[in-house]
C-alpha positions, 0 to 999 in steps of 0.5 A, spaced: 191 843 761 197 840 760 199 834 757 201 830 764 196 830 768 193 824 764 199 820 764 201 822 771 192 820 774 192 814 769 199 811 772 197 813 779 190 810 778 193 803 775 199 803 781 194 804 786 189 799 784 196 794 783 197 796 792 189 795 793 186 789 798 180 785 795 174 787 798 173 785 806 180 783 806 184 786 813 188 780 815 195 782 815 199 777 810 203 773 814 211 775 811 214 770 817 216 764 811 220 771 806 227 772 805 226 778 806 221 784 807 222 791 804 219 796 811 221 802 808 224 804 801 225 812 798 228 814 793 228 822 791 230 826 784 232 833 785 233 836 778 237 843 778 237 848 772 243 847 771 242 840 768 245 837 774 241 833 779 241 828 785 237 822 785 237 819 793 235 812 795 234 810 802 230 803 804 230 799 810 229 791 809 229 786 814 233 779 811 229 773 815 234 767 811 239 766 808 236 767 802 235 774 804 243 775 806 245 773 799 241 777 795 242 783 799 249 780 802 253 784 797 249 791 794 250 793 787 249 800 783 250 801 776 251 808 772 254 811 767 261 815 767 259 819 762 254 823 766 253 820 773 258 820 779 257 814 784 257 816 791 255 812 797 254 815 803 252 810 808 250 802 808 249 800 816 246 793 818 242 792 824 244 786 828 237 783 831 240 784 839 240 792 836 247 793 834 248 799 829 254 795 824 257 800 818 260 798 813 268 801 810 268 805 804 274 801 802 269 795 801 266 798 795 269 796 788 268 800 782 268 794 776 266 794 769 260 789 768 261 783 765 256 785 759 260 789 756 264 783 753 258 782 749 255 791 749 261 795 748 257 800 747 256 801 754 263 802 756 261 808 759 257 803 764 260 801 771 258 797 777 260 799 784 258 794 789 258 795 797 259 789 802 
């Protein structure tokens, strides 16, 4: 037997006891009072035998306050440009009357992070914000 599957039954057991609702609890919790509320958020991994892969992150949150513009008002991903390429195909923002707005790809700015003031190690690290 490999040497995963326990690790892999014990992470999804820990993580499905973390998702459970306590016994007899149906009520559906009210989110109306949070800045925002993650509906959907999927991220996929594909390796190839070339050493190269493709990570893809897809999410729809629902921002209710201006909290939730802040946090989400400007989107930043980090990686390193010693192995990994940035590119972002889409970000769309759905009005609440429906309307489909995409953002430009001349908004996203590539930039070093302000830690590599105090980490020069990680010069190869970059930070790529979208608006």
């Amino acid at each position: 037997m490999s040497k995963r599957v326990p690790a892999l039954l014990t992470i999804a057991l820990f993580s499905a006891s973390l998702w459970s609702h306590p016994q007899g609890s149906s009520a559906v919790p009210d989110l109306s009072q949070e800045a925002f509320v993650l509906e959907h958020w999927n991220e996929s991994v594909r390796f190839e035998s070339d050493g190269s892969g493709v990570r893809e992150t897809t999410a729809a949150i629902r921002i209710q306050s201006q909290a939730g513009v802040q946090l989400f008002g400007q989107l930043v991903f980090g990686y390193s440009t010693a192995n990994e390429d940035l590119s972002i195909d889409y970000v769309r923002v759905r009005r609440a009357d429906g309307q489909v707005v995409d953002t430009q790809a001349m908004s996203a700015q590539d930039f070093a992070p302000d830690v590599l003031r105090e980490a020069p190690m990680y010069s190869d690290f970059r930070q790529n914000t979208s608006q």
